[in-house]
C-alpha positions as CSV (number, residue, x, y, z in Angstrom):
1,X,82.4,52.1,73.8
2,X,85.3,49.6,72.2
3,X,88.7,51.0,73.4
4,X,89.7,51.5,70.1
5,X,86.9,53.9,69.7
6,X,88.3,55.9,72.6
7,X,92.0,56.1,71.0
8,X,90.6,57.6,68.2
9,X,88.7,60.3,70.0
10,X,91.7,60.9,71.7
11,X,94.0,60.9,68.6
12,X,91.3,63.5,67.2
13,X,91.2,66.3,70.0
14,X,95.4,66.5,69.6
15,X,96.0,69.7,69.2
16,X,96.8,71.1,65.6
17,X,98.1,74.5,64.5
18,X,95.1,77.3,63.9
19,X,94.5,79.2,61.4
20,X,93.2,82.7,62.3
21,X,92.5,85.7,60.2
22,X,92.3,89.3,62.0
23,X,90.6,91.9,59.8
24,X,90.1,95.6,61.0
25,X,86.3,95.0,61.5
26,X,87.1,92.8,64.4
27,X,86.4,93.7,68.0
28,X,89.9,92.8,68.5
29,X,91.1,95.7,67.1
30,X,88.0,98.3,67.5
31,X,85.7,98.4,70.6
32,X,82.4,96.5,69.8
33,X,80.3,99.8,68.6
34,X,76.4,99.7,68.6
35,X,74.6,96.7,67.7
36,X,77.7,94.7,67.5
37,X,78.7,92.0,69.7
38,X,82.5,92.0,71.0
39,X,84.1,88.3,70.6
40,X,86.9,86.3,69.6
41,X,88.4,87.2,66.2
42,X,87.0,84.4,63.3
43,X,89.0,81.1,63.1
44,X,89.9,80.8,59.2
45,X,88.8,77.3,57.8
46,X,91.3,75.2,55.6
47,X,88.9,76.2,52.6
48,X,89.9,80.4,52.9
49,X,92.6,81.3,51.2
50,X,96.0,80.7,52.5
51,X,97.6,84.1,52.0
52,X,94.7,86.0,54.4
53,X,95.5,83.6,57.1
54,X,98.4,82.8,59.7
55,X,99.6,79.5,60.8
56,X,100.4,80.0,65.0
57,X,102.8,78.0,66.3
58,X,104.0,77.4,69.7
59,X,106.0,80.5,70.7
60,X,109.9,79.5,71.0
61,X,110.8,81.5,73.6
62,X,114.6,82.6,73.3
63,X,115.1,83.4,77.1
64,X,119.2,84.8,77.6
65,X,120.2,83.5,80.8
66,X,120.6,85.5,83.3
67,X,123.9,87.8,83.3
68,X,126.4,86.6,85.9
69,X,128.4,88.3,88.9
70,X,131.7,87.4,90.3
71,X,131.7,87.9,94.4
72,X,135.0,89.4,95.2
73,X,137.3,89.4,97.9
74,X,140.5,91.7,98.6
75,X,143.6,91.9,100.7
76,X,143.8,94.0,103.4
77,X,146.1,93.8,106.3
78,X,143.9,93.4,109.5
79,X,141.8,91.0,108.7
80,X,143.0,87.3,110.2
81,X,143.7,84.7,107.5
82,X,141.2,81.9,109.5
83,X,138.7,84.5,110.0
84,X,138.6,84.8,105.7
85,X,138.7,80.5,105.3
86,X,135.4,81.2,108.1
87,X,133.6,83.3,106.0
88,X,134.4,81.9,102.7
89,X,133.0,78.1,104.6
90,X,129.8,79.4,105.8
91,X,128.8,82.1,103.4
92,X,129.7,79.9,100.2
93,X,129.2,76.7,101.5
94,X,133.1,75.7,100.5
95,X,134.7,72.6,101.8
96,X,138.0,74.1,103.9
97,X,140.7,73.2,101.4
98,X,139.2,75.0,98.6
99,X,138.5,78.1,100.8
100,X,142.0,77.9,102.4
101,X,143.1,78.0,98.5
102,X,141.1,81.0,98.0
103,X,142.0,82.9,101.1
104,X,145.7,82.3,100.3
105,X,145.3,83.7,96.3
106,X,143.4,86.7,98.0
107,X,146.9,87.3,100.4
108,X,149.3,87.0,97.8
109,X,147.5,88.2,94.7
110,X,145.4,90.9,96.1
111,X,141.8,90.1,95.4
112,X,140.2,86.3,95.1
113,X,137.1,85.3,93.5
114,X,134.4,83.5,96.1
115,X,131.8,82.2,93.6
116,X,129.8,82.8,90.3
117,X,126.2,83.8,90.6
118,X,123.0,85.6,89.7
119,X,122.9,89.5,90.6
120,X,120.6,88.9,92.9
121,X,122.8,86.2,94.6
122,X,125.9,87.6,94.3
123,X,124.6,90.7,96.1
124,X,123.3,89.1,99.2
125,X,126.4,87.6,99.5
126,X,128.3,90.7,99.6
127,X,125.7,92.3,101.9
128,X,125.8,89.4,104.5
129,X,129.7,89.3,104.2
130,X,130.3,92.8,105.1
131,X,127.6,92.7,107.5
132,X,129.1,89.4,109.3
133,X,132.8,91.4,108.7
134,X,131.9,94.4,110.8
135,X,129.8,92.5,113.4
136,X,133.2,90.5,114.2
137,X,135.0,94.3,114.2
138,X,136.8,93.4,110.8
139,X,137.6,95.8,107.8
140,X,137.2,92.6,105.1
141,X,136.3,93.7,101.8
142,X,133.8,92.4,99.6
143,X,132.5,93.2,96.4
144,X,130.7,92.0,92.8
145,X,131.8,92.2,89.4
146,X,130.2,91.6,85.9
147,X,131.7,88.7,84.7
């Protein structure tokens, strides 16, 4: 077979969009009854008539990302400053300075924001912060908020 040959069989099994027509006598719709055997719906030929037939395209799937969650951190007054940059380091994976940053906004103003993340995410975080809190006997308070 000539390789040009070839390209054109490949060029010719591309797929195109389908035309299909669904009428109430189809099994589609109906169970197959007696006598009748249950299959795939017709496929319409570029001959029918275009206004019994619908073009199917690729679906374009509008997918909203996923909504967001802010982990929280407050102030309280027992909790050591280092123990907060600790936490903030090995739960959210921030380099010291930035976490010293955070732990001083969450002194002065009251509440600091660790990260962005999925709910899913932004849960476990809390969960293992608290946790890791009251293993180390501290009353550190963590939470998540819509953002």
């Amino acid at each position: 077979m000539a390789p040009w040959h070839k390209r054109l069989m490949t060029l010719e099994k591309r797929e195109l969009p389908v035309h299909i027509r669904l009428t109430s006598s189809d099994s589609l719709f109906r169970g197959a009854g007696a006598g009748e055997k249950a299959g795939p719906p017709r496929v319409a030929h570029m001959a029918d008539k275009p206004g019994d037939s619908t073009v199917l395209k690729p679906s374009e799937a509008q997918v909203k990302p996923p909504p967001m969650f802010q982990v929280v951190m407050y102030n309280d007054d027992y909790t050591p400053m280092e123990f907060v940059v600790e936490v903030l380091q090995l739960f959210f994976a921030l380099p010291r300075e930035r976490a010293t940053q955070i732990m001083l906004k969450v002194h002065t103003e009251g509440r600091g924001v660790c990260g962005i993340y999925p709910k899913d995410v932004a849960s476990t975080k809390v969960e293992q912060v608290t946790a890791y809190s009251r293993q180390h006997q501290h009353p550190l308070q963590c939470a998540m908020e819509e953002t």
